[in-house]
C-alpha atoms as a printed R data frame, in Angstrom:
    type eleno elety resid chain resno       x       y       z
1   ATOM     1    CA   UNK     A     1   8.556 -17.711  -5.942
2   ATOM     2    CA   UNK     A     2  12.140 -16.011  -5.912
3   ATOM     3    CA   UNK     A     3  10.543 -12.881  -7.494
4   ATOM     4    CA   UNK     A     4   7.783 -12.574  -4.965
5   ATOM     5    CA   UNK     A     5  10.267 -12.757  -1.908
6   ATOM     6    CA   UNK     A     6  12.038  -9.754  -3.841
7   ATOM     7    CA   UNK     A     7   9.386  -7.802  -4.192
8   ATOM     8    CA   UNK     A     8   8.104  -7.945  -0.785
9   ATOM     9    CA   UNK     A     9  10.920  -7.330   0.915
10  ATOM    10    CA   UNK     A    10  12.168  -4.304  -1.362
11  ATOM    11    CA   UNK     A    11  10.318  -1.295   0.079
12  ATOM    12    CA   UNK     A    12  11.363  -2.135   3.759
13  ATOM    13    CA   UNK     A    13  14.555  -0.457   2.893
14  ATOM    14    CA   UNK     A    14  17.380  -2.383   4.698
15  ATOM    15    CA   UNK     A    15  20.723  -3.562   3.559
16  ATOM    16    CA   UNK     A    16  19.187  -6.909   4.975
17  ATOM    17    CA   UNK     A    17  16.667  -6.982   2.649
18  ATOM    18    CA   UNK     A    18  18.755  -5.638  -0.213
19  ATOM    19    CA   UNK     A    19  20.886  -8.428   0.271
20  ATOM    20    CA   UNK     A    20  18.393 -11.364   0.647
21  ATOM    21    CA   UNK     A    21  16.448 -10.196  -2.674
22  ATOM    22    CA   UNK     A    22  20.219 -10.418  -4.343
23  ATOM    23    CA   UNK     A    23  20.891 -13.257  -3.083
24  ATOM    24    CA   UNK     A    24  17.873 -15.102  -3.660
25  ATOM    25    CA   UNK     A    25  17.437 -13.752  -7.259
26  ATOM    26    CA   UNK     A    26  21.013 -14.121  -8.177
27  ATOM    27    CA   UNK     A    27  23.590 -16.036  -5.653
28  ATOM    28    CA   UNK     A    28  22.044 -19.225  -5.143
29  ATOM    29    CA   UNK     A    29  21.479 -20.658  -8.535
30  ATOM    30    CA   UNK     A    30  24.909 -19.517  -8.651
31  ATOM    31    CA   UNK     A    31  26.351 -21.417  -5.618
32  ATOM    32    CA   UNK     A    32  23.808 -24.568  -6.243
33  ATOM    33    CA   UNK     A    33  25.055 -24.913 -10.041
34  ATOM    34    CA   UNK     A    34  28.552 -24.870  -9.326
35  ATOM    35    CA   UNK     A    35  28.149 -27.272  -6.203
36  ATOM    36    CA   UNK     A    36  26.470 -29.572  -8.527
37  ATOM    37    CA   UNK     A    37  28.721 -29.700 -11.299
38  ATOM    38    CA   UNK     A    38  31.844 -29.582  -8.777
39  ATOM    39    CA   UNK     A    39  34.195 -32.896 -10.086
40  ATOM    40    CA   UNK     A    40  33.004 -35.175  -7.822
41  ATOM    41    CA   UNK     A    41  30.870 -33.612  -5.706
42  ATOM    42    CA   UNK     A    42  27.979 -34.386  -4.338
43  ATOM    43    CA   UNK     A    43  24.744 -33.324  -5.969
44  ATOM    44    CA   UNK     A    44  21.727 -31.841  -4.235
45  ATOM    45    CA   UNK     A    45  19.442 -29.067  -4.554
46  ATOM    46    CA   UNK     A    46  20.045 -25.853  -2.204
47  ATOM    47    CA   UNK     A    47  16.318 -25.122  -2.981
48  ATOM    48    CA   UNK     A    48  14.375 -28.138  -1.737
49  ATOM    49    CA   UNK     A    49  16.514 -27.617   1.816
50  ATOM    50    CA   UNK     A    50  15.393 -24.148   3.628
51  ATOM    51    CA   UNK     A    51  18.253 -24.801   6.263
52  ATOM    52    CA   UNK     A    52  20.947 -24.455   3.311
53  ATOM    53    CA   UNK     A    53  19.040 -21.899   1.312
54  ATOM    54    CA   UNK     A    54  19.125 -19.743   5.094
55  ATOM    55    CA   UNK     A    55  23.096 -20.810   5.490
56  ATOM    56    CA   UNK     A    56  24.162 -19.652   2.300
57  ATOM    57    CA   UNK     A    57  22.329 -16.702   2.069
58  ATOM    58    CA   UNK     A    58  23.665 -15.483   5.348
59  ATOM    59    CA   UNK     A    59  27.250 -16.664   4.411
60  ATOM    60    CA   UNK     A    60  26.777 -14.633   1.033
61  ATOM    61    CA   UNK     A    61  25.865 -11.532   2.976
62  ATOM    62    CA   UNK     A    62  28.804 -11.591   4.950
63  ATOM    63    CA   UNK     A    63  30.745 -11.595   2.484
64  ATOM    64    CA   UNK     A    64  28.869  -8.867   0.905
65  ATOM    65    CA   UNK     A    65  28.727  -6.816   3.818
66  ATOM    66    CA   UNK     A    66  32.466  -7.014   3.941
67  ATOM    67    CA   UNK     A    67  32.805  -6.173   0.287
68  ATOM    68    CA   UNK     A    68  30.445  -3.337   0.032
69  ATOM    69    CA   UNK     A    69  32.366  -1.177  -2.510
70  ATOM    70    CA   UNK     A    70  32.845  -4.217  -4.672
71  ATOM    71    CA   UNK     A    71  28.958  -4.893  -5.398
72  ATOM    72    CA   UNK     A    72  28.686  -1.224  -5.769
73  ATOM    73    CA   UNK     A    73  31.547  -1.115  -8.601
74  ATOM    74    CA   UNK     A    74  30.102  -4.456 -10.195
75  ATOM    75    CA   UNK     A    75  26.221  -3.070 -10.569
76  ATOM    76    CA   UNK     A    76  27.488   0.429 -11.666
77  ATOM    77    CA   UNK     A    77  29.012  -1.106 -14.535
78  ATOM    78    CA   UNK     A    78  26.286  -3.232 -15.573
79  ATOM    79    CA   UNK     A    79  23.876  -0.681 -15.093
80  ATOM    80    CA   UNK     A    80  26.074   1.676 -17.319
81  ATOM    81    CA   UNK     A    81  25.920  -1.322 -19.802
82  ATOM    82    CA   UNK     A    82  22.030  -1.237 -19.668
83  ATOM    83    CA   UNK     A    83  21.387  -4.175 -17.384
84  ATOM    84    CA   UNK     A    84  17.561  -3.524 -16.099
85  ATOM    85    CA   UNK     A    85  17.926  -5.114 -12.572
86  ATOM    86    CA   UNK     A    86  21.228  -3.478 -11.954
87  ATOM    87    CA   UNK     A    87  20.057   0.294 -12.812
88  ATOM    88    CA   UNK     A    88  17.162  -0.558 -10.581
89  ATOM    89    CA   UNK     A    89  19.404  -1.987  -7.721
90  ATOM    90    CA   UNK     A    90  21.917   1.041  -8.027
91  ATOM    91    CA   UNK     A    91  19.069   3.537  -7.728
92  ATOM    92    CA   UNK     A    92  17.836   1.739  -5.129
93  ATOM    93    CA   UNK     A    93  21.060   1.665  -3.543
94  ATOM    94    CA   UNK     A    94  21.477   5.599  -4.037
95  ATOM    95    CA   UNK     A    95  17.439   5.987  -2.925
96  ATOM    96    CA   UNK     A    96  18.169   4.025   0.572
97  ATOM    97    CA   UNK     A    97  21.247   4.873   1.053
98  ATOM    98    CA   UNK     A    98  22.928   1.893   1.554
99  ATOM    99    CA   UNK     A    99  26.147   0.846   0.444
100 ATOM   100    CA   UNK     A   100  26.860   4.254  -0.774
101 ATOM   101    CA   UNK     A   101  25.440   8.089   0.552
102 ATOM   102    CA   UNK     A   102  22.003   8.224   0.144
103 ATOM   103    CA   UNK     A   103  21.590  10.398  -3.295
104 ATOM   104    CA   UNK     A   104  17.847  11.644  -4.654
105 ATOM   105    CA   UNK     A   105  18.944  12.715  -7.586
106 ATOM   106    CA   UNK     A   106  21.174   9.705  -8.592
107 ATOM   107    CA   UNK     A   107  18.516   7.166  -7.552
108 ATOM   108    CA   UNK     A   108  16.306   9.408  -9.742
109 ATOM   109    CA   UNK     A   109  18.472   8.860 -12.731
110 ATOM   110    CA   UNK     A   110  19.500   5.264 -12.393
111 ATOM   111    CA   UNK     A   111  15.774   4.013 -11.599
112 ATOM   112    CA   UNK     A   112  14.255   6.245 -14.193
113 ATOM   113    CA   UNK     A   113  16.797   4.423 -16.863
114 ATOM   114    CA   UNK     A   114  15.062   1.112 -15.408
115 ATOM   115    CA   UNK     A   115  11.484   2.423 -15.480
116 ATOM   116    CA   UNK     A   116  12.097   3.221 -19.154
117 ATOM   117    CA   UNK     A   117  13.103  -0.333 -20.237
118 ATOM   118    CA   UNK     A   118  10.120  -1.449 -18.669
119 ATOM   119    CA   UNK     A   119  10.782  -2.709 -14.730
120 ATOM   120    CA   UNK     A   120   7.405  -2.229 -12.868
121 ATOM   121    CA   UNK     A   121   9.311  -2.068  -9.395
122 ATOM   122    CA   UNK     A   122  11.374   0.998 -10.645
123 ATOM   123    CA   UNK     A   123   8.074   2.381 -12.392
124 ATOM   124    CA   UNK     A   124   6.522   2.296  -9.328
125 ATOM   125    CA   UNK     A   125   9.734   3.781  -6.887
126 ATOM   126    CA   UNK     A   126   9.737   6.945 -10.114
127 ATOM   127    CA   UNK     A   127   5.907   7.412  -9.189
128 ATOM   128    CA   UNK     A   128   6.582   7.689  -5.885
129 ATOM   129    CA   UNK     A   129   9.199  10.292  -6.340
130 ATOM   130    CA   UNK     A   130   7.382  12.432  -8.114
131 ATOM   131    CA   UNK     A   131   4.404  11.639  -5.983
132 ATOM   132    CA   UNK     A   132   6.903  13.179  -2.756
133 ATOM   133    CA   UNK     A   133   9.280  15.845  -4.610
134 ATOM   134    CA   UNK     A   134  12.456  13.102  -4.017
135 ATOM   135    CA   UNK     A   135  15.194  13.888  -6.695
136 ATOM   136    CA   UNK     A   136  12.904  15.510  -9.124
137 ATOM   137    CA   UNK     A   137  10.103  18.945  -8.090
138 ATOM   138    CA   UNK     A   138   6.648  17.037  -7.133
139 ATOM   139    CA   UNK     A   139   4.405  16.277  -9.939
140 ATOM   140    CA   UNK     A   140   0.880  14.396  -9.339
141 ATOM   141    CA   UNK     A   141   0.175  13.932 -13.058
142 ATOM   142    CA   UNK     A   142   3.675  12.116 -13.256
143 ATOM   143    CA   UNK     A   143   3.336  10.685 -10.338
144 ATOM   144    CA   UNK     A   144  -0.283   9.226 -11.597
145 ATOM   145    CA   UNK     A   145   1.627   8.284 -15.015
146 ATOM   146    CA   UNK     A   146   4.341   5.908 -13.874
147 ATOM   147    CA   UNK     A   147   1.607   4.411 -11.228
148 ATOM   148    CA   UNK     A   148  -0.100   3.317 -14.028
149 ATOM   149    CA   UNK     A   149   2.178   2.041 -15.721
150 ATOM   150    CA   UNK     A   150   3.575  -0.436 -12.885
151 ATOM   151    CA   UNK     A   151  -0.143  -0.969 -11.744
152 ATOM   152    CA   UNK     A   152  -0.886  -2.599 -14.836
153 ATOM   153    CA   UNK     A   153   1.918  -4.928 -14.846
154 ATOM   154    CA   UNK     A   154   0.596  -6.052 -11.523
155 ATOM   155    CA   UNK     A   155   2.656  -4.282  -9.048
156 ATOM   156    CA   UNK     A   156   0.458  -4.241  -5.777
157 ATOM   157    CA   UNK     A   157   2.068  -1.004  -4.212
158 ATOM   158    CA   UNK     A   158   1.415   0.796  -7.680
159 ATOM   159    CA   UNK     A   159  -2.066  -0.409  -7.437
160 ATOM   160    CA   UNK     A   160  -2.476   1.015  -4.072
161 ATOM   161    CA   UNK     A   161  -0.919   4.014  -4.516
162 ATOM   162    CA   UNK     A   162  -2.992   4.676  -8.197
163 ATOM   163    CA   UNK     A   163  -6.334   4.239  -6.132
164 ATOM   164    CA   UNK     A   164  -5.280   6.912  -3.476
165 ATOM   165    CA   UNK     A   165  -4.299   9.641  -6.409
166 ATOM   166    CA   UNK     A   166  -7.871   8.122  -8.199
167 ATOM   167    CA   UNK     A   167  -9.913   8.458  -4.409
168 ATOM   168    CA   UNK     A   168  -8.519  12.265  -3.637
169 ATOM   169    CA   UNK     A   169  -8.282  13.604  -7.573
170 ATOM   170    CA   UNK     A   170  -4.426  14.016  -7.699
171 ATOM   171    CA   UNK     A   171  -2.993  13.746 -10.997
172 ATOM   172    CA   UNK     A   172  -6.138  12.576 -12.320
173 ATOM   173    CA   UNK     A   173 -10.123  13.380 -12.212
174 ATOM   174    CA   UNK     A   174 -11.261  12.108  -8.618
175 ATOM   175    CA   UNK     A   175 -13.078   9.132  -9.231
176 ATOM   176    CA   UNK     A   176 -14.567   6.977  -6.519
177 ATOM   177    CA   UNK     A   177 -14.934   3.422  -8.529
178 ATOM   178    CA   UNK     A   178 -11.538   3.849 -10.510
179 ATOM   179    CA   UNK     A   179 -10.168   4.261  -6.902
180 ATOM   180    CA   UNK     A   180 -12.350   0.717  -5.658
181 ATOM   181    CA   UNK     A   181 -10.957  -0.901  -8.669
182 ATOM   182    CA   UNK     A   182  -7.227  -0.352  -8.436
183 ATOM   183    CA   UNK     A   183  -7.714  -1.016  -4.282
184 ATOM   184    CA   UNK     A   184  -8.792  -4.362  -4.784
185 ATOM   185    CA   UNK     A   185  -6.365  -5.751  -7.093
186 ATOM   186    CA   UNK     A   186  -3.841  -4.282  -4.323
187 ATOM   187    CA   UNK     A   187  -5.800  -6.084  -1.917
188 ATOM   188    CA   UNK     A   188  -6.278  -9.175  -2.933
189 ATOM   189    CA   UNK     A   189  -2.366  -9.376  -3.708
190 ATOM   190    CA   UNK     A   190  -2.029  -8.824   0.331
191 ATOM   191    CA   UNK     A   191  -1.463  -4.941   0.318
192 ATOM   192    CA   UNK     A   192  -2.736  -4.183   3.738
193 ATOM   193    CA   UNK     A   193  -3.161  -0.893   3.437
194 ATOM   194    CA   UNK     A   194  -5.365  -2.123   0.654
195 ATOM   195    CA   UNK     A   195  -7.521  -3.699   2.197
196 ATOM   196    CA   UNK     A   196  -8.112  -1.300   4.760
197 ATOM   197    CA   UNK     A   197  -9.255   0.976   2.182
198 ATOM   198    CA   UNK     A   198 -11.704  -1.680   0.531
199 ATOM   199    CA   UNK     A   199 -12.598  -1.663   3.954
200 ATOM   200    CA   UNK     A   200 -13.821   1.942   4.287
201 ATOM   201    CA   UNK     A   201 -15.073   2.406   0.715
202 ATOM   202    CA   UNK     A   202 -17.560  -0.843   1.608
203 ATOM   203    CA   UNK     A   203 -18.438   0.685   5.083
204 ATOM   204    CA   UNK     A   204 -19.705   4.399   3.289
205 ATOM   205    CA   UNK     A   205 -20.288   3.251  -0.359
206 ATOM   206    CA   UNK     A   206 -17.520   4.950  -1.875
207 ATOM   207    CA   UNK     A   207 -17.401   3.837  -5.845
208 ATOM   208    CA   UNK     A   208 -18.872   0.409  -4.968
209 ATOM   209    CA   UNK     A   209 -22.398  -0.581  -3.056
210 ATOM   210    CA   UNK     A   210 -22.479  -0.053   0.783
211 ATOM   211    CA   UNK     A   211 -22.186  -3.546   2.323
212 ATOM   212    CA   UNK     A   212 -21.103  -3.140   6.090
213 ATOM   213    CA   UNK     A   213 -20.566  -7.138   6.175
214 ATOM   214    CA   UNK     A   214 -17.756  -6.807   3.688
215 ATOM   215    CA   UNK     A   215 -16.520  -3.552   5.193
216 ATOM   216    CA   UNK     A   216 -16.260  -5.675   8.748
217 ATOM   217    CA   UNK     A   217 -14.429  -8.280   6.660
218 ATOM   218    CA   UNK     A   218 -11.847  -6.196   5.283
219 ATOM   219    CA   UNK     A   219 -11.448  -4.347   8.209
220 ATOM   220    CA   UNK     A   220 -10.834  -6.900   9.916
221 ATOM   221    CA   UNK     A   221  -7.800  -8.244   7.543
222 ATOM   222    CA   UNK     A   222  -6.266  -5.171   8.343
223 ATOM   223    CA   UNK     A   223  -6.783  -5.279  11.724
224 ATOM   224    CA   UNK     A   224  -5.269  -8.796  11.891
225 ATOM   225    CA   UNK     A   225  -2.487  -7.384  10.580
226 ATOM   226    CA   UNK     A   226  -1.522  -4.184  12.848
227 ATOM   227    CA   UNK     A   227  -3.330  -1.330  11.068
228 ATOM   228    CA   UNK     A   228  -4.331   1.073  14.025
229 ATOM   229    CA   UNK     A   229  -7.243   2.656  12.325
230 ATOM   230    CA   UNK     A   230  -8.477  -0.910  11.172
231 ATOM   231    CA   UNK     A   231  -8.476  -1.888  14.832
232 ATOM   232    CA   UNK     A   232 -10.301   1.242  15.706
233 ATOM   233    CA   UNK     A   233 -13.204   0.222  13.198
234 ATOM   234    CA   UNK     A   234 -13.449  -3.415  14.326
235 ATOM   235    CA   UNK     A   235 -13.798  -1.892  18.234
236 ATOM   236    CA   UNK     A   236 -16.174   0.728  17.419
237 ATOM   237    CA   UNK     A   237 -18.498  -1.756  15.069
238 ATOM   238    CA   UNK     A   238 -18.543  -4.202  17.751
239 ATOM   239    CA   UNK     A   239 -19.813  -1.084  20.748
240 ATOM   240    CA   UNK     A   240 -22.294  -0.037  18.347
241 ATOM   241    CA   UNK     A   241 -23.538  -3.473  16.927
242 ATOM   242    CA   UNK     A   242 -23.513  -3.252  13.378
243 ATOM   243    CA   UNK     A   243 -23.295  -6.187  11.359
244 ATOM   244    CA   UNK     A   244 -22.225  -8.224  14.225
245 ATOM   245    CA   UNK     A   245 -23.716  -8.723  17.968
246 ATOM   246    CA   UNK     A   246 -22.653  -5.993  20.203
247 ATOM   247    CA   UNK     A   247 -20.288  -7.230  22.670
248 ATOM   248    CA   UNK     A   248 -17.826  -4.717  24.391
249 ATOM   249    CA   UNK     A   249 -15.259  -7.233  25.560
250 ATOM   250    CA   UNK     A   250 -14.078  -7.275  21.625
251 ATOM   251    CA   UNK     A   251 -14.814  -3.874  21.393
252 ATOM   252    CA   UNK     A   252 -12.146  -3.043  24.454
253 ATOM   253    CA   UNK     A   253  -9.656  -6.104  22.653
254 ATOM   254    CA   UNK     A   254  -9.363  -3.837  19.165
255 ATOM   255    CA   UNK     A   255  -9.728  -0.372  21.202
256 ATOM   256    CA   UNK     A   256  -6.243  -1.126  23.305
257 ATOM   257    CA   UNK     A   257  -4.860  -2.751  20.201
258 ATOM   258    CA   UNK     A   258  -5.234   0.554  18.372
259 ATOM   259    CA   UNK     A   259  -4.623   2.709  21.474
260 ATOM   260    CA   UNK     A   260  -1.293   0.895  22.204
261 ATOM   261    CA   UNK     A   261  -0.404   2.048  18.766
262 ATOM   262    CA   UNK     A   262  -1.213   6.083  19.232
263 ATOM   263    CA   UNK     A   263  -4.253   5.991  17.947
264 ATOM   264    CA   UNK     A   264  -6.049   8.447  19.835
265 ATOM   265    CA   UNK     A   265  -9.738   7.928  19.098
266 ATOM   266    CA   UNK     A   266  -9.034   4.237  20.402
267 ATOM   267    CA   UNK     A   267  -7.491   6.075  23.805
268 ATOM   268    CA   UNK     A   268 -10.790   8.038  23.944
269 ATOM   269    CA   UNK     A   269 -12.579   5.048  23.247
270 ATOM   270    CA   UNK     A   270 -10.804   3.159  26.469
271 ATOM   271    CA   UNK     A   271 -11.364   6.079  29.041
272 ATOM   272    CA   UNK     A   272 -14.979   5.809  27.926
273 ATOM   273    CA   UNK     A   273 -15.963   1.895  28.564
274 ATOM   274    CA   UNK     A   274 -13.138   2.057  32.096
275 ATOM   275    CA   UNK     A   275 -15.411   5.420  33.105
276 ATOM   276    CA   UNK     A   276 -18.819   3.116  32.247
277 ATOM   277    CA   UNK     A   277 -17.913  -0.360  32.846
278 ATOM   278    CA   UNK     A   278 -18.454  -1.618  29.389
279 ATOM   279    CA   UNK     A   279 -16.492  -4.791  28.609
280 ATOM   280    CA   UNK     A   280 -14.358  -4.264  31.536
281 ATOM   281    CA   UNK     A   281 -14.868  -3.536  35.071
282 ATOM   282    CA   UNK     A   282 -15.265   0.129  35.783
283 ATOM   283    CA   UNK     A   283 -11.874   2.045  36.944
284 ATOM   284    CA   UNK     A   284 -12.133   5.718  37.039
285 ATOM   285    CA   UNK     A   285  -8.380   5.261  37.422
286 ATOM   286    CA   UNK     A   286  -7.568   3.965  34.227
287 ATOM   287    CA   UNK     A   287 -10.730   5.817  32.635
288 ATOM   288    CA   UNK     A   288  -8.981   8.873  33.879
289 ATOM   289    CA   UNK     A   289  -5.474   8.230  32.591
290 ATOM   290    CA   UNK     A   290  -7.268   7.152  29.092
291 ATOM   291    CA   UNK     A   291  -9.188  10.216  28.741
292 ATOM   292    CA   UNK     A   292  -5.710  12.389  29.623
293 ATOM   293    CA   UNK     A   293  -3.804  10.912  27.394
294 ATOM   294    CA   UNK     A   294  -6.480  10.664  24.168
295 ATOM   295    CA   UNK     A   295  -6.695  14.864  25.231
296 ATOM   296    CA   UNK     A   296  -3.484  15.254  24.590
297 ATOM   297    CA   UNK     A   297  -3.299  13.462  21.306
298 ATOM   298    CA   UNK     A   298  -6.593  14.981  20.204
299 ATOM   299    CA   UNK     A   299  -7.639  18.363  18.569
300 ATOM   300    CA   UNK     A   300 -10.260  21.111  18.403
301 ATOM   301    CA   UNK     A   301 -13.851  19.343  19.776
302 ATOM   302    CA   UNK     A   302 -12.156  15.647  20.233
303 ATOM   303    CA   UNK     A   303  -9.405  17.265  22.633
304 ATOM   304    CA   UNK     A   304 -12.197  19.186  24.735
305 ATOM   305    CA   UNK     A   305 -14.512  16.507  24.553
306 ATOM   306    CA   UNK     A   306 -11.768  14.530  26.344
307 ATOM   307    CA   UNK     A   307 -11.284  17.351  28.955
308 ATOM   308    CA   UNK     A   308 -14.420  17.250  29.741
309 ATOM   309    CA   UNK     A   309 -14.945  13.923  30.886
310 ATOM   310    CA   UNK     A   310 -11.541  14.014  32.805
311 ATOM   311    CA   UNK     A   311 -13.756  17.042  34.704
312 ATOM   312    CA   UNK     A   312 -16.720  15.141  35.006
313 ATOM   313    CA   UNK     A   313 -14.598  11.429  36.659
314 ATOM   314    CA   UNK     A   314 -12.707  14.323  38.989
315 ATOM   315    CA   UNK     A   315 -15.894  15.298  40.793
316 ATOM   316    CA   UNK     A   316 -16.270  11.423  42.068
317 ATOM   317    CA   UNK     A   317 -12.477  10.902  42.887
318 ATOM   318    CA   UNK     A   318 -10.663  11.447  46.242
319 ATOM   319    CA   UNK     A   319  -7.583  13.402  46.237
320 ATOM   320    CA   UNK     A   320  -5.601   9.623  46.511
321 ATOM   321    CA   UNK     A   321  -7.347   8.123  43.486
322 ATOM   322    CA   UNK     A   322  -6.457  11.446  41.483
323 ATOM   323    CA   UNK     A   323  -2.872  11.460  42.365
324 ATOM   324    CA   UNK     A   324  -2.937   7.610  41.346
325 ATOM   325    CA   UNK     A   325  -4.537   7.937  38.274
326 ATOM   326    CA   UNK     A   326  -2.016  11.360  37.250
327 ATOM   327    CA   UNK     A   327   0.711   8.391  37.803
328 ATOM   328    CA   UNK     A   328  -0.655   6.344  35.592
329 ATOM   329    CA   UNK     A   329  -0.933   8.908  33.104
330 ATOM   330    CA   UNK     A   330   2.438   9.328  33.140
331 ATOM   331    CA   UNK     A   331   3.429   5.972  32.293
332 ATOM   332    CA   UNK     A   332   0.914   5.621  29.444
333 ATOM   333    CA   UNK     A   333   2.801   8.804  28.383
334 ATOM   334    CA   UNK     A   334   6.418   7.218  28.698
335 ATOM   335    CA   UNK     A   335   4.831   3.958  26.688
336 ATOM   336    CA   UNK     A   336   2.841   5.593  24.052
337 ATOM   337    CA   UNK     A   337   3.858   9.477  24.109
338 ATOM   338    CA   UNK     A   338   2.017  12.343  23.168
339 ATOM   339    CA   UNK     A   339   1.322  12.041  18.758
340 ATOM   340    CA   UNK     A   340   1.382  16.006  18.901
């Protein structure tokens, strides 16, 4: 349970979380044992009460937050005495930099010591910096190495990362049901990136059959979850009708989901069903303002394609409704900015 919270929280890359994953893994049996055995205290268990687990975790990192250079001196030393979890905390430490200046090359060092003795969470950080160049020159077939090796002890960003490097042939022969394989285990351990991927390897038959039902599906996780370009898919399968009924009301739903994220093709999407009336009553307005702001985000054809329509709604405006809709361009532009 404990080691789950840990690794969850790890790669958000806040003191917070730094300090709940220490606390949780280390503090509290602590704190409960010594409560427990106390001379005449009061026994209970911190861990069947949330409330307590919550109040002495946040009572720990106060203390900790005040003491910063302490828990820095104390891992150090047990790293430098060959403790696993502390040479993967200190590099973590140097990687984030948090409690002490942010240092490549240290974090490097300290996780690659932690990597060696066999820690798939600092397997998986020394994969990543080779993947990215970060305290050591970029090397795919490194990168692809370490991957592996925290992949197969079940570490779900490994897993993730080992299918993208097996999808686009870095580090390692591109190969499409390698890449499916390694996905899914990610997935089904909640990775959502995952199972957005799962998602689009389902939807064109990449290393497994083409099944747009479990495309939707995964898609659809994803979605639930915030992923822009999952949102996108779920919108555009519901305006074309595959797999499920076309309806454009859930089309626009997952369209303004996406586009209130940046994604552009959703923003196109939106000026196209405001400018037709699909799943939303027409508003040349708001198509207008849609279409401006997708043009902007947009490239090459996509851009122009854009531009074009913004032409096209012009021709049927009055001078008032254009000056409106330039407005409301404007504030979509303060909200969601231009992604150039």
């Amino acid at each position: 349970m404990l080691a789950v919270f840990s690794l969850s929280f790890r790669p958000k890359g806040e003191i917070l979380y730094f300090l709940l994953d220490l606390t949780f893994r280390r503090v509290l049996p602590s704190v409960e044992m010594t409560i427990n055995n106390s001379p005449g205290g009061r026994k209970f268990n911190i861990g069947d009460n949330p409330v307590k687990k919550i109040f002495v975790s946040w009572l720990f990192m106060v203390s900790v937050i005040c003491n910063a250079e302490t828990i820095y001196e104390k891992t150090r030393k047990l790293a430098e005495k060959g403790n696993t979890e502390a040479q993967l905390d200190l590099g973590i430490m140097y990687y984030r930099g948090k409690v002490v200046q942010k240092d490549d090359k240290e974090a490097f060092k300290w996780l690659l010591k932690g990597a060696e003795q066999g820690d798939a969470f600092a397997q998986y950080f020394i994969g990543s910096m080779y993947d990215y160049g970060k305290g050591v020159p970029k090397d795919s077939k490194e990168a692809f190495k370490w991957y592996l090796k925290a992949a197969e002890q079940g570490n779900a960003f490994a897993q993730f990362y080992l299918g993208v490097m097996y999808y686009n042939g870095e580090g390692v022969a591109k190969d499409f049901k390698e890449a499916f394989k390694w996905h899914f285990k990610a997935a089904e351990q909640g990775s959502i990136k995952a199972q957005y991927s799962i998602g689009v390897m389902y939807y064109w038959g990449k290393g497994v059959s083409k099944d747009t039902k479990e495309a939707f599906k995964w898609y659809l996780k994803a979605a639930e979850q915030g992923i822009p370009n999952a949102q996108f898919k779920i919108g555009l399968i519901y305006s074309i009708g595959e797999v499920v009924p076309k309806d454009y009301k859930k089309a626009f739903k997952w369209y303004f989901k996406a586009a209130e994220q940046g994604n552009a093709n959703a923003q196109s999407m939106l000026g196209a069903l405001y400018s037709d009336g699909k799943g939303v009553p027409k508003d040349d307005t708001q198509a207008y303002a849609w279409f401006n702001l997708a043009a902007e985000n947009l490239t090459g054809e996509d851009s122009e394609i854009c531009k074009k329509s913004l032409i096209e709604l012009e021709r049927n405006m009055t001078p008032e409704q254009i000056a409106k809709a330039q407005e409301l361009t404007k504030e979509l532009f303060e909200k969601y900015g231009s992604k150039r």
